[in-house]
ChimeraX commands (.cxc) that place a marker at each C-alpha (Angstrom):
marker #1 position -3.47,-0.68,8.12 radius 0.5
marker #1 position 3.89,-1.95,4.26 radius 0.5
marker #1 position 5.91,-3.96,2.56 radius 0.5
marker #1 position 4.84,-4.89,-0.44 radius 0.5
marker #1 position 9.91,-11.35,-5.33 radius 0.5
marker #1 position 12.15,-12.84,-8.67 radius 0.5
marker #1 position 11.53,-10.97,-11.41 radius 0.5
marker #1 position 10.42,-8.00,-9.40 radius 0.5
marker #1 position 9.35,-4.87,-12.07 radius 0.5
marker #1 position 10.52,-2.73,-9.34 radius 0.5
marker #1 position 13.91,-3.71,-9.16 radius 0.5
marker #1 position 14.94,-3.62,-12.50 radius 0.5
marker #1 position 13.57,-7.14,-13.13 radius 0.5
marker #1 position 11.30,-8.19,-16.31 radius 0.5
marker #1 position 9.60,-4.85,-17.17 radius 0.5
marker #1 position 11.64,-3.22,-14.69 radius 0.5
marker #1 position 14.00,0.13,-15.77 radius 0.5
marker #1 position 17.30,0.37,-14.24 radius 0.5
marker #1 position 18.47,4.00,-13.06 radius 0.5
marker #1 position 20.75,5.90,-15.48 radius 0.5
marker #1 position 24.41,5.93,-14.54 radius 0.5
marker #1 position 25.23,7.02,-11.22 radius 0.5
marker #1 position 21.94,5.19,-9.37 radius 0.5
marker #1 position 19.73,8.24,-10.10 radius 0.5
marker #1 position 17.00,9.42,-12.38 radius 0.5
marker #1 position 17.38,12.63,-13.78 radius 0.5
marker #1 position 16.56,15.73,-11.76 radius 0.5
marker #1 position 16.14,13.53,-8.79 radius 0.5
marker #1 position 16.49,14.97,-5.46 radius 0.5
marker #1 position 19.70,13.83,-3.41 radius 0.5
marker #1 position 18.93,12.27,0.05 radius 0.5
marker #1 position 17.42,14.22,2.87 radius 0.5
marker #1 position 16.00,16.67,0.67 radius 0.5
marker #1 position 12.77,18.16,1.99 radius 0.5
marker #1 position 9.19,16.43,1.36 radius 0.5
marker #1 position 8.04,17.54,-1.52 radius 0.5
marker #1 position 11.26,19.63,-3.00 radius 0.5
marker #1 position 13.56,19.24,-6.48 radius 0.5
marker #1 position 12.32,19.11,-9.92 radius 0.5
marker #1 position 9.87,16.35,-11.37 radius 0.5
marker #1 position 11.86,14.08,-13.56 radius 0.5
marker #1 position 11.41,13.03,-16.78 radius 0.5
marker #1 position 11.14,9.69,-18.11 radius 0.5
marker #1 position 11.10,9.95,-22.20 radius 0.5
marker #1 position 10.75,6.99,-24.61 radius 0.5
marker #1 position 9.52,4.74,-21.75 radius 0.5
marker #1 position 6.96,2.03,-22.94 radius 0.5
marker #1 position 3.60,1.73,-20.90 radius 0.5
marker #1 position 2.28,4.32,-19.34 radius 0.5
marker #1 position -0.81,3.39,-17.02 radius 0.5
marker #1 position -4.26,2.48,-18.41 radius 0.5
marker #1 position -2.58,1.94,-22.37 radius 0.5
marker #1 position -3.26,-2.06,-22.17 radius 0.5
marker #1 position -6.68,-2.27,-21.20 radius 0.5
marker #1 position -6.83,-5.68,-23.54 radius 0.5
marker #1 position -5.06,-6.76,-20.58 radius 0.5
marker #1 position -7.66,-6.70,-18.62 radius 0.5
marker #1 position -9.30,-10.47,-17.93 radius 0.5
marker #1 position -7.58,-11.42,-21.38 radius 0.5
marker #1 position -4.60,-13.72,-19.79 radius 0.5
marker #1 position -4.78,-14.66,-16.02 radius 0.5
marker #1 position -1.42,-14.87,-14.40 radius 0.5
marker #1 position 0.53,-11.81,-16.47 radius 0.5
marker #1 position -0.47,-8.59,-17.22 radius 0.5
marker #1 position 0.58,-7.65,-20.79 radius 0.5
marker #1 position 4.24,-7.38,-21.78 radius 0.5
marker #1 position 5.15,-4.51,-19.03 radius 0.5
marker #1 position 4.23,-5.86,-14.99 radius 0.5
marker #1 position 5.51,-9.56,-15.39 radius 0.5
marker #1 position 4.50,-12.84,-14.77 radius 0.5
marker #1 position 2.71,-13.40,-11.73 radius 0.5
marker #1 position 1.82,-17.25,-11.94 radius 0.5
marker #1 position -0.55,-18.64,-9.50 radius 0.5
marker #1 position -3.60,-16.33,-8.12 radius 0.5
marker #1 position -2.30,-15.25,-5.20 radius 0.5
marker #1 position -5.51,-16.49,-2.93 radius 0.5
marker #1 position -5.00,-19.93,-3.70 radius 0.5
marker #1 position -2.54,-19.98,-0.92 radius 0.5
marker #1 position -4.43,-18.47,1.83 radius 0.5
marker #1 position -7.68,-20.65,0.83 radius 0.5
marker #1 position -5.78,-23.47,1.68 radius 0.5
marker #1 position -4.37,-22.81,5.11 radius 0.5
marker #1 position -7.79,-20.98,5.94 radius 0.5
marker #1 position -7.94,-18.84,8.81 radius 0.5
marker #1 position -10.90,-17.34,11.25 radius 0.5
marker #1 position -11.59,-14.30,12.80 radius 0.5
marker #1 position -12.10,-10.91,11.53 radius 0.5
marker #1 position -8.87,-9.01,11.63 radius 0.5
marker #1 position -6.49,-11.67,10.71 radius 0.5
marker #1 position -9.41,-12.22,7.14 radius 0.5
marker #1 position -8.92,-8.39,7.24 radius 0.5
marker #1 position -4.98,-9.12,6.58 radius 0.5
marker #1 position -5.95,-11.34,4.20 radius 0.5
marker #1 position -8.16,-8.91,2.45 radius 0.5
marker #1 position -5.06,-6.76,2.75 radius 0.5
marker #1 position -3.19,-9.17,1.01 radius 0.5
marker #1 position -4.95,-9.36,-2.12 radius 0.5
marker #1 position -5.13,-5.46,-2.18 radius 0.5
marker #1 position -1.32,-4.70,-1.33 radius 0.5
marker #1 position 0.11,-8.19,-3.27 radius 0.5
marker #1 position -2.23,-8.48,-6.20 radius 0.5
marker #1 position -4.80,-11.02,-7.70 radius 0.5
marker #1 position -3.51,-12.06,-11.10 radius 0.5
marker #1 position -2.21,-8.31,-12.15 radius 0.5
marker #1 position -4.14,-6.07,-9.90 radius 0.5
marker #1 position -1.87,-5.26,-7.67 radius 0.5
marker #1 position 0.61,-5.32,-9.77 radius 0.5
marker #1 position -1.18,-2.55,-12.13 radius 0.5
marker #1 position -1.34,-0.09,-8.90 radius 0.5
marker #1 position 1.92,-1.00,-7.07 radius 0.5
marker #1 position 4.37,-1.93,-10.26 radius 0.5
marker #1 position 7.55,0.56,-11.59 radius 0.5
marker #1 position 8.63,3.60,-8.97 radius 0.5
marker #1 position 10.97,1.52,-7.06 radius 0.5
marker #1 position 14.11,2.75,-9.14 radius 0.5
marker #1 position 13.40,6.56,-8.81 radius 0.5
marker #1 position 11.49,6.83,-6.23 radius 0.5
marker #1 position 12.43,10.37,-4.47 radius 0.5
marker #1 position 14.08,9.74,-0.78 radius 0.5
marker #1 position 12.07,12.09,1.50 radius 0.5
marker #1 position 12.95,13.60,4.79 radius 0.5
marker #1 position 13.16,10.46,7.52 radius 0.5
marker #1 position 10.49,9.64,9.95 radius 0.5
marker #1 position 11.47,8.85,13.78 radius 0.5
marker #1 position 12.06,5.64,14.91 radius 0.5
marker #1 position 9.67,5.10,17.65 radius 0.5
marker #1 position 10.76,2.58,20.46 radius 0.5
marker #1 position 7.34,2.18,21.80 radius 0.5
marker #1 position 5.58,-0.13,19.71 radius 0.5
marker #1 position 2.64,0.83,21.69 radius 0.5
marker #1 position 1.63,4.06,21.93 radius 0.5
marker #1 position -1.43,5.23,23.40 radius 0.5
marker #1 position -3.95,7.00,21.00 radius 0.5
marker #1 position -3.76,11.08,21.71 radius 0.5
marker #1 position -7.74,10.82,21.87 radius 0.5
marker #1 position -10.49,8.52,22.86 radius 0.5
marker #1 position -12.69,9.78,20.12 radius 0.5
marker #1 position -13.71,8.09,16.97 radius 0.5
marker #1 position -12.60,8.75,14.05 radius 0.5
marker #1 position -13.50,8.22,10.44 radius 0.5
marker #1 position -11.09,8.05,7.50 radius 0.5
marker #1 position -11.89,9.76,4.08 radius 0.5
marker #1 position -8.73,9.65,1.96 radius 0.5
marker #1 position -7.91,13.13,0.71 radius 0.5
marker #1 position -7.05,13.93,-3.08 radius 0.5
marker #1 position -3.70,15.38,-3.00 radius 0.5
marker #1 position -1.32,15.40,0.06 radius 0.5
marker #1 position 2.05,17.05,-0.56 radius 0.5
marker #1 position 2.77,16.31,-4.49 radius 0.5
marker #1 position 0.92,13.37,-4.30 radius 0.5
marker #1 position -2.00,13.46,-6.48 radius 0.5
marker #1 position -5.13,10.37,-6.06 radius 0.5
marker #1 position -6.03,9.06,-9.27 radius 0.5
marker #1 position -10.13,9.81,-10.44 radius 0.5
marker #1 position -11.78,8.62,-13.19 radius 0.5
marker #1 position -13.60,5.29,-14.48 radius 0.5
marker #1 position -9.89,3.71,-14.49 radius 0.5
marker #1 position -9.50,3.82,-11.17 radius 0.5
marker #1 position -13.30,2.98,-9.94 radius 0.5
marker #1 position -12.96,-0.32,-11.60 radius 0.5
marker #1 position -9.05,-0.84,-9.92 radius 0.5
marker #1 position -10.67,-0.25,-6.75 radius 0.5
marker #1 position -13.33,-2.29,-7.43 radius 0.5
marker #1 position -12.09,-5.07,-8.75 radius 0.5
marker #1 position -9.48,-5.14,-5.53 radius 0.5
marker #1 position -12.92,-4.87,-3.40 radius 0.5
marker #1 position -14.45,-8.26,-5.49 radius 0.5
marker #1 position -10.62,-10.04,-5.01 radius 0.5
marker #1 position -11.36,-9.68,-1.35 radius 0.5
marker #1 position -14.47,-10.67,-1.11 radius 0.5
marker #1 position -13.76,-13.80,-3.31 radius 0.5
marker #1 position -11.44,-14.83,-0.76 radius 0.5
marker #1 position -13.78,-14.51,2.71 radius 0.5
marker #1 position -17.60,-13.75,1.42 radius 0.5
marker #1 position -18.12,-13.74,5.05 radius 0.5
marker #1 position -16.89,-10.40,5.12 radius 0.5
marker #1 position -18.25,-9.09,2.57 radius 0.5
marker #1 position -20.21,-5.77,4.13 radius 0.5
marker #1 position -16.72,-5.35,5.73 radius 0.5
marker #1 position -14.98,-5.22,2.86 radius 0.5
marker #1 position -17.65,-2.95,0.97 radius 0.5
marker #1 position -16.49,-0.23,3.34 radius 0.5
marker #1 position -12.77,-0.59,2.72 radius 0.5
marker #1 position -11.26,3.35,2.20 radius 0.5
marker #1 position -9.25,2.24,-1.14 radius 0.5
marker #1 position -7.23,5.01,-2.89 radius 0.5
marker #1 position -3.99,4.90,-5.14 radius 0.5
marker #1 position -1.82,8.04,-5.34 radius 0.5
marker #1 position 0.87,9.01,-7.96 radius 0.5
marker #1 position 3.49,11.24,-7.06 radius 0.5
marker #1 position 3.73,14.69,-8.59 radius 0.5
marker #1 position 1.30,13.46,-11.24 radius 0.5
marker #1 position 3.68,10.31,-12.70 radius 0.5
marker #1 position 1.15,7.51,-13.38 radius 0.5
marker #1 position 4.46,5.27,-13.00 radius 0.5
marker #1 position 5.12,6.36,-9.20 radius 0.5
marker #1 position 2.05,4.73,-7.47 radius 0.5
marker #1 position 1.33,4.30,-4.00 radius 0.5
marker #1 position -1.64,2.53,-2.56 radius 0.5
marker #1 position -3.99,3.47,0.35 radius 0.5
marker #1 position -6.39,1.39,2.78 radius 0.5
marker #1 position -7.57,2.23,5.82 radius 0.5
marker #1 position -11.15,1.98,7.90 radius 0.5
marker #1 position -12.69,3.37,10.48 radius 0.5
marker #1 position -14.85,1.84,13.80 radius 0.5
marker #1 position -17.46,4.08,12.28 radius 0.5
marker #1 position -17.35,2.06,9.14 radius 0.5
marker #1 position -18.72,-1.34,10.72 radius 0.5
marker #1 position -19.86,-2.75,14.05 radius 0.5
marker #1 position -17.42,-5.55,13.24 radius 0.5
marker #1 position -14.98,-4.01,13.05 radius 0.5
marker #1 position -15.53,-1.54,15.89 radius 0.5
marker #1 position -15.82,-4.72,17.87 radius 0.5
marker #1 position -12.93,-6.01,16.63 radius 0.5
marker #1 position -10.83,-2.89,17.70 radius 0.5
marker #1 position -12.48,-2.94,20.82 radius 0.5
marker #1 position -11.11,-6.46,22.04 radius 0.5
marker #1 position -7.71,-6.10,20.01 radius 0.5
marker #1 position -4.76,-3.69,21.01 radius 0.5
marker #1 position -3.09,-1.17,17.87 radius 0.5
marker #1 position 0.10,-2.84,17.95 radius 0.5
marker #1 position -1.03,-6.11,17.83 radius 0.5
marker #1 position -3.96,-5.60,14.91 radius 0.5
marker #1 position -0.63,-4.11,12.89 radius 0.5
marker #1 position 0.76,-7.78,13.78 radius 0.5
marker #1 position -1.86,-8.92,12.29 radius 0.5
marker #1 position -2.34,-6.93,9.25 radius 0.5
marker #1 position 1.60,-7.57,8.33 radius 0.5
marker #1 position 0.93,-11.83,9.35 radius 0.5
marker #1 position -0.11,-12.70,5.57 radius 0.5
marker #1 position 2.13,-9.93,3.76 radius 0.5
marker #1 position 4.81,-11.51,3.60 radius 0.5
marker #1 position 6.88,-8.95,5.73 radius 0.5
marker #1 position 8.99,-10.66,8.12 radius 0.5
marker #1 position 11.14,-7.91,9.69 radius 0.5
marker #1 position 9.22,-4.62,10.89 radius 0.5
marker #1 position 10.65,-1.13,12.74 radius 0.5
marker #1 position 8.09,1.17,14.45 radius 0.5
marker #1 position 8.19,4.70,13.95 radius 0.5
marker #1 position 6.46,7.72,16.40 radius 0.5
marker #1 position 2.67,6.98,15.17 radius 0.5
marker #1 position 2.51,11.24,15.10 radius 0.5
marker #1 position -0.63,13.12,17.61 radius 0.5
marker #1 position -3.38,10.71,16.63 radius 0.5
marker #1 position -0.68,7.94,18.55 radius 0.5
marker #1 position -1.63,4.73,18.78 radius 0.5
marker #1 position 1.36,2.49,16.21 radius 0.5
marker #1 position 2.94,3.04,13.32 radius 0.5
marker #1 position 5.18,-0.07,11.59 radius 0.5
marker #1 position 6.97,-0.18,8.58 radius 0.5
marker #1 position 8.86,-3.29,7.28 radius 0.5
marker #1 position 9.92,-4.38,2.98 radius 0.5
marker #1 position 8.31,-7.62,2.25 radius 0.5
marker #1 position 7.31,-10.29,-1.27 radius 0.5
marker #1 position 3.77,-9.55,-1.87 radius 0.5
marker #1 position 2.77,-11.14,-5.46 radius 0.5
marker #1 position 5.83,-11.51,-7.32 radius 0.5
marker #1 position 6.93,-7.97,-6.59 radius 0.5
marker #1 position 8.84,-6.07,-3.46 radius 0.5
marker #1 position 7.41,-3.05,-2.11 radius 0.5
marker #1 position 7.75,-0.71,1.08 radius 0.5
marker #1 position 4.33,-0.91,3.59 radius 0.5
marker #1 position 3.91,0.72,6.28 radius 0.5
marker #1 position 0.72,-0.29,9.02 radius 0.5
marker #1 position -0.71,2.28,11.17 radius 0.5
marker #1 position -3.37,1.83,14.35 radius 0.5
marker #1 position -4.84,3.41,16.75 radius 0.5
marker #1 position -8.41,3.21,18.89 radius 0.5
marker #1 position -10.80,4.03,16.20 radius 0.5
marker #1 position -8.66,3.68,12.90 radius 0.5
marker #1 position -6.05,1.41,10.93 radius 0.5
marker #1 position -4.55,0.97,7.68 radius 0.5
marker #1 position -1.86,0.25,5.01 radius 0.5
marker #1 position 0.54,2.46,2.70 radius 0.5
marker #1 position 2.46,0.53,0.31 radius 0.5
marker #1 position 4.73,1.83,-2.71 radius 0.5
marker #1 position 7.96,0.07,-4.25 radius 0.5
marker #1 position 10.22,1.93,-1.71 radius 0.5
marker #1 position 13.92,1.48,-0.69 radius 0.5
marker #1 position 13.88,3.29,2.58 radius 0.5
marker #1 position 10.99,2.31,5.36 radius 0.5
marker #1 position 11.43,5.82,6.90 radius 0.5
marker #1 position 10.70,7.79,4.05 radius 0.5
marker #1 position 7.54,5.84,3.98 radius 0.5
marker #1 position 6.42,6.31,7.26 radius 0.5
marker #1 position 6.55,9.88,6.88 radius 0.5
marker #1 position 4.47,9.60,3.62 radius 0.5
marker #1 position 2.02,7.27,5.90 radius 0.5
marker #1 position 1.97,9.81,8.88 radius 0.5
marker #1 position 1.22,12.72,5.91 radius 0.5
marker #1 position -1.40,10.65,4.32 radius 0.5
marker #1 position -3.04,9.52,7.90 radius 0.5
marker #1 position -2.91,13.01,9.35 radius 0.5
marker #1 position -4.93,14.05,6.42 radius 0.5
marker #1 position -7.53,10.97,6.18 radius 0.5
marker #1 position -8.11,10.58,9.81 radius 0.5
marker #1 position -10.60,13.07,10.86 radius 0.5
marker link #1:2,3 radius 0.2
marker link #1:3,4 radius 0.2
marker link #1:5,6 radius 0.2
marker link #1:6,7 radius 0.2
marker link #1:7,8 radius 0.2
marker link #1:8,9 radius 0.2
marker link #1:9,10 radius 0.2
marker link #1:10,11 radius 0.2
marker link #1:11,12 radius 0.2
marker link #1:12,13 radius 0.2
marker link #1:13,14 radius 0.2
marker link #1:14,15 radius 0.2
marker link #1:15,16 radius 0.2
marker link #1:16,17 radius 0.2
marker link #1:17,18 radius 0.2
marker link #1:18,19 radius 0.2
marker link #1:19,20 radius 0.2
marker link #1:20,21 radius 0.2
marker link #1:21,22 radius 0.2
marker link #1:22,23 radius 0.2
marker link #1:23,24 radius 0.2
marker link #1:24,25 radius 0.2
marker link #1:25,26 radius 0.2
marker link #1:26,27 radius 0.2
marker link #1:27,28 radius 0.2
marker link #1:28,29 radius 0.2
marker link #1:29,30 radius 0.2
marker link #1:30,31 radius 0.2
marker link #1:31,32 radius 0.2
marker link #1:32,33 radius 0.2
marker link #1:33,34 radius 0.2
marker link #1:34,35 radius 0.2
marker link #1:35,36 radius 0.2
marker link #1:36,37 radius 0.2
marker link #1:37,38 radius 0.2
marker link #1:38,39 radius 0.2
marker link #1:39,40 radius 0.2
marker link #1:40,41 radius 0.2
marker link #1:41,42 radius 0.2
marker link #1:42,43 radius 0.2
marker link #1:43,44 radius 0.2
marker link #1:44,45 radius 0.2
marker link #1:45,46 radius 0.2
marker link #1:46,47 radius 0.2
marker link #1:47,48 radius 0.2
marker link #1:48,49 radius 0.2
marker link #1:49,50 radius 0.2
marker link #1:50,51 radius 0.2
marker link #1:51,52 radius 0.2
marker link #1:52,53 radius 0.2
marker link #1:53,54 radius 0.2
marker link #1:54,55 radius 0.2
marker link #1:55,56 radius 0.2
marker link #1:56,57 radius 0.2
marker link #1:57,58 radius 0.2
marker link #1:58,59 radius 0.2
marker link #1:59,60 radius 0.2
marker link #1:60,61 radius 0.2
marker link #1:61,62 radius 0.2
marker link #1:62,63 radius 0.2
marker link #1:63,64 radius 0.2
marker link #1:64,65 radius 0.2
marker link #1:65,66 radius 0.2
marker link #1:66,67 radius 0.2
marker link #1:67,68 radius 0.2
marker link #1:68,69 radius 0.2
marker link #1:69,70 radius 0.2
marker link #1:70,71 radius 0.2
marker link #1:71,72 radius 0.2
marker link #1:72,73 radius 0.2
marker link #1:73,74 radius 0.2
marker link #1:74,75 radius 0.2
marker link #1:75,76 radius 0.2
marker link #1:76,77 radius 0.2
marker link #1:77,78 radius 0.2
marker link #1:78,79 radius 0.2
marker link #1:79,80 radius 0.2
marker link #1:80,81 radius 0.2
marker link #1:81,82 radius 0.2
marker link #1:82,83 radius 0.2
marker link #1:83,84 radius 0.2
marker link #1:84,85 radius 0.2
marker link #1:85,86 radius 0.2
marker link #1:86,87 radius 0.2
marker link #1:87,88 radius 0.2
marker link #1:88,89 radius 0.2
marker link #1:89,90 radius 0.2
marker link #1:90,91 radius 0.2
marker link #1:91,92 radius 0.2
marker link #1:92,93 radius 0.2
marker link #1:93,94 radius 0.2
marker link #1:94,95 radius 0.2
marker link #1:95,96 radius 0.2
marker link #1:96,97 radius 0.2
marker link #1:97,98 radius 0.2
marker link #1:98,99 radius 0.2
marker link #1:99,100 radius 0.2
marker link #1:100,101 radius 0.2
marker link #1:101,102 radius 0.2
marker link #1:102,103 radius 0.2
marker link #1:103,104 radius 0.2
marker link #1:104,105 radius 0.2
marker link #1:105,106 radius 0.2
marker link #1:106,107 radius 0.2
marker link #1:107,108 radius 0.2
marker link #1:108,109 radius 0.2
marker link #1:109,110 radius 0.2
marker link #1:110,111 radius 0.2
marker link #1:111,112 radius 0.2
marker link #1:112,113 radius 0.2
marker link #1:113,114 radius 0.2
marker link #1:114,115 radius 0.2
marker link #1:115,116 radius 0.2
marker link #1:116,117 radius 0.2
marker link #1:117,118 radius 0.2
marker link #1:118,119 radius 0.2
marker link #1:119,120 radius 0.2
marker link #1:120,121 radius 0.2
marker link #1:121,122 radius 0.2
marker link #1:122,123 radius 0.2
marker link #1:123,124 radius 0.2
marker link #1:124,125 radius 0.2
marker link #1:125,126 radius 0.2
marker link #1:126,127 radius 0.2
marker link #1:127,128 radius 0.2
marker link #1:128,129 radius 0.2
marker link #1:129,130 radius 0.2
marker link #1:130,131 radius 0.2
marker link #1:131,132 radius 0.2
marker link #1:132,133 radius 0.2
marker link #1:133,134 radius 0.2
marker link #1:134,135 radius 0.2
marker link #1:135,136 radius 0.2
marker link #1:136,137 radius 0.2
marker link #1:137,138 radius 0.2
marker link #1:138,139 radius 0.2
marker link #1:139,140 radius 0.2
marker link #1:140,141 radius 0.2
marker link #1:141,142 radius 0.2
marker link #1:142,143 radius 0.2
marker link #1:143,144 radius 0.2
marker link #1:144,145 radius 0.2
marker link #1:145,146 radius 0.2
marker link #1:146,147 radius 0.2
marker link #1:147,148 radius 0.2
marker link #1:148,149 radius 0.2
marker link #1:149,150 radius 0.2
marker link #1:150,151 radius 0.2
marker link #1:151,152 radius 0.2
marker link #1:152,153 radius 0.2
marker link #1:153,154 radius 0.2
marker link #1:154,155 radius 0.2
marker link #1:155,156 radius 0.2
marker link #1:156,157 radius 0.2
marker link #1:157,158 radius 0.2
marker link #1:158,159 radius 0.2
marker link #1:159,160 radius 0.2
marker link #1:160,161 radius 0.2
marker link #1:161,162 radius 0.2
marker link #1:162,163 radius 0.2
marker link #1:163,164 radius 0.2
marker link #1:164,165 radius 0.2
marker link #1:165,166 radius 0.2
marker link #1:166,167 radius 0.2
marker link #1:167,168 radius 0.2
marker link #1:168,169 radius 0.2
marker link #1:169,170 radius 0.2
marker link #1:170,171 radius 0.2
marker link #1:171,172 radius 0.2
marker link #1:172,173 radius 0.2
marker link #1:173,174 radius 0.2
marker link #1:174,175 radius 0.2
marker link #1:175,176 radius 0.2
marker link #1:176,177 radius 0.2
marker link #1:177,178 radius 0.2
marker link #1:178,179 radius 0.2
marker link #1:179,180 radius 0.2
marker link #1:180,181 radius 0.2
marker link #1:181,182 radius 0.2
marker link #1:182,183 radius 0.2
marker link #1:183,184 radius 0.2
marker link #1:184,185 radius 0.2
marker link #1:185,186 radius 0.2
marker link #1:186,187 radius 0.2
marker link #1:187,188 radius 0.2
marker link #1:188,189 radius 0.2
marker link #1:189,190 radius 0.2
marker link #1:190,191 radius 0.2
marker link #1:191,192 radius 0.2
marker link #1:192,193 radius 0.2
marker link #1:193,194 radius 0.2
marker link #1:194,195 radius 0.2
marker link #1:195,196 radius 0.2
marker link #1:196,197 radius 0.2
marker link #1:197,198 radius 0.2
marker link #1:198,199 radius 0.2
marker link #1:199,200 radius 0.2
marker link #1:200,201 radius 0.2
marker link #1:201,202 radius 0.2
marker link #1:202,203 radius 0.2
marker link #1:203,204 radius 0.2
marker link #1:204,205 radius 0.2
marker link #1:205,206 radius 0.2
marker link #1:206,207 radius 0.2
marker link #1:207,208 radius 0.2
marker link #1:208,209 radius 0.2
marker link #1:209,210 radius 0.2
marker link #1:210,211 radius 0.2
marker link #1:211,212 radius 0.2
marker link #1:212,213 radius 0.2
marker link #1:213,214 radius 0.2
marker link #1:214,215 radius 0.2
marker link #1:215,216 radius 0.2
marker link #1:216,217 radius 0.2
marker link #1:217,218 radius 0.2
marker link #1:218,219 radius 0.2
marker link #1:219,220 radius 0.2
marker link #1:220,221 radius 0.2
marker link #1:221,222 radius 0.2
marker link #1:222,223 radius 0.2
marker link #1:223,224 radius 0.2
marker link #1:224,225 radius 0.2
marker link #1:225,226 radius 0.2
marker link #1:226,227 radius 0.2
marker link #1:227,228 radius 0.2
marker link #1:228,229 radius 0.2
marker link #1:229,230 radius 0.2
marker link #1:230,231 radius 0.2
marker link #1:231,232 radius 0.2
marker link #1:232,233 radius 0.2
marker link #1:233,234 radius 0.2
marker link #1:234,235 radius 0.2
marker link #1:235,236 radius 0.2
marker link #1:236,237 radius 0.2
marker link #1:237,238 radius 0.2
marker link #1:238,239 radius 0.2
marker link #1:239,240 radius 0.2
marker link #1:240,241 radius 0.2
marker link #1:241,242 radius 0.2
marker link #1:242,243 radius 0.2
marker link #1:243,244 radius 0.2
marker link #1:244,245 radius 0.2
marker link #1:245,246 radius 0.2
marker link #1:246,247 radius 0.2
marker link #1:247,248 radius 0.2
marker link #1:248,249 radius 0.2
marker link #1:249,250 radius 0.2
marker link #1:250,251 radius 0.2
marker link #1:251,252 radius 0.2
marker link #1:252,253 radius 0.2
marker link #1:253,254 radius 0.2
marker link #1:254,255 radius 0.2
marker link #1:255,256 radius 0.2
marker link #1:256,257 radius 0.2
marker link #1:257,258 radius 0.2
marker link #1:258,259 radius 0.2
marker link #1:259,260 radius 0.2
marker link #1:260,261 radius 0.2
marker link #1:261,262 radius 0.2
marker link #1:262,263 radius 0.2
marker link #1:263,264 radius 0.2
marker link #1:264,265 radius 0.2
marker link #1:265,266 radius 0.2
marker link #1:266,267 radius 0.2
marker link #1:267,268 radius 0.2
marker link #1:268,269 radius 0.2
marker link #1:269,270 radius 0.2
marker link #1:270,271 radius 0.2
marker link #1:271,272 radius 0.2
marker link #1:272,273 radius 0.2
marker link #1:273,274 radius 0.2
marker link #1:274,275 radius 0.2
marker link #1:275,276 radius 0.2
marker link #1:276,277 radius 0.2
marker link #1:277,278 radius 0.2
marker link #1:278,279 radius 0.2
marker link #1:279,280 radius 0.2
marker link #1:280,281 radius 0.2
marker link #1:281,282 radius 0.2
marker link #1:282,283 radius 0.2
marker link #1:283,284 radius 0.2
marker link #1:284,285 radius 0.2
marker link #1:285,286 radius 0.2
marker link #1:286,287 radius 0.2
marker link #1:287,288 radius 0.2
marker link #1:288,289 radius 0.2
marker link #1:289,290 radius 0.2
marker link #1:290,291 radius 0.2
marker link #1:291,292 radius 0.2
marker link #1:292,293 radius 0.2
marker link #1:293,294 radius 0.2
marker link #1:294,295 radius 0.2
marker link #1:295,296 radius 0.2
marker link #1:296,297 radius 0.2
view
């Protein structure tokens, strides 16, 4: 399957940390530096690091600790009341509560970054929203463990993120449960920063006759639609999808209380999400092409 509010801890909001003077964190690349070049910055005396609130967890529904923010109402209390049918457009729901959070989830993988997050190389604007795939063949998706400098996060910590984002989704449509079970869920950090998260879904035809039914009676470009209907993302730009074609669309949206980059790819066998608090779209699509080109196999 981009992206991803008031009080925003990626913007500088409550929890948020504003860039030192001159709009740049320290060592930090200038624009149109190569994927992947410059220094790692330091961030010294900054409170929070990930996984040092774990009393957080299930202890106060709505905020997460002193550090994400305030997050009010569950976010699927919205959808449950304008409920929708069919299989991809629950899928975007699904994608919903992954990308914009239930209580803090979301807000656990996807919060801080958005201040000094690196600006990589551009992507190409694509003008054909879409593409054909390059093959007919099916592919499966198996996210790989470090693309680039970005690094995906192992360990119990992370199993019970994923998994908790898997029981979200399936709270909102049980119907879709085995679906959701087969979800490809991974969350990145970039050169090692637990504070510089990105978040990965994607699935595969192979991963469910429902969903290779589903892709078999719905076009790429319009399953990204679809996928980007519930996120909150009103204003999209396709970029070239890369050899595996089919579409690739980026666009900045309010998912859960915080604003984030996500980028939607699709093509005949595959589709899925990238999001990461991002200020430029095409820096994220190449990120999204990088991390696809490496999953999609």
């Amino acid at each position: 399957m981009t992206g991803l509010g008031a009080g925003s801890v990626v913007n500088g909001g409550q929890g948020g940390f504003a860039p030192p003077d001159g709009g740049r964190w320290p060592d930090e690349p200038q624009d149109g530096a190569p994927y992947g070049a410059g220094a790692q910055p330091r961030y010294e005396g900054r409170p929070g690091a990930y996984g040092t609130q774990p009393e957080a967890y299930g202890t106060q529904p709505g905020s997460y600790g002193g550090g994400f923010g305030s997050y009010g109402p569950e976010p699927w209390e919205e959808p449950s009341s304008r409920r929708r049918t069919g299989l991809i457009v629950g899928l975007a729901i699904g994608a919903v509560v992954v990308l914009g959070g239930v209580a803090a989830l979301a807000g656990v993988v996807l919060s801080s970054g958005d201040h000094h997050t690196r600006p990589d190389a551009a992507a190409a604007p694509s003008g054909d929203a879409t593409s054909p795939a390059a093959e007919s063949v099916t592919h499966s998706i198996v996210p790989p463990m470090t693309v680039g400098t970005y690094r995906r996060l192992t360990g119990n910590v992370a199993d019970r993120l994923v998994q908790r984002m898997r029981q979200s989704m399936v709270k909102e449509d049980r119907q879709h449960a085995d679906v959701y079970a087969k979800w490809k869920i991974a969350i990145y950090t970039y050169g090692g920063d637990p504070d510089r998260r990105l978040l990965f879904v994607g699935m595969s035809a192979k991963d469910s006759p429902k969903i290779a039914e589903a892709m078999r009676t719905t076009c790429p470009s319009e399953l990204v639609d679809q996928m980007f209907l519930g996120t909150g993302v009103a204003q999209t730009k396709d970029y070239a999808p890369g050899h595996f074609g089919g579409v690739l669309r980026c666009g900045k949206g309010d998912l859960g209380g915080m604003t984030a980059m996500t980028c939607a790819w699709a093509d005949s066998s595959t589709f899925g999400m990238v999001a990461q608090p991002q200020k430029s779209a095409a820096t994220l699509a190449r990120v999204t092409l990088r991390l696809r080109d490496a999953a999609e196999r």
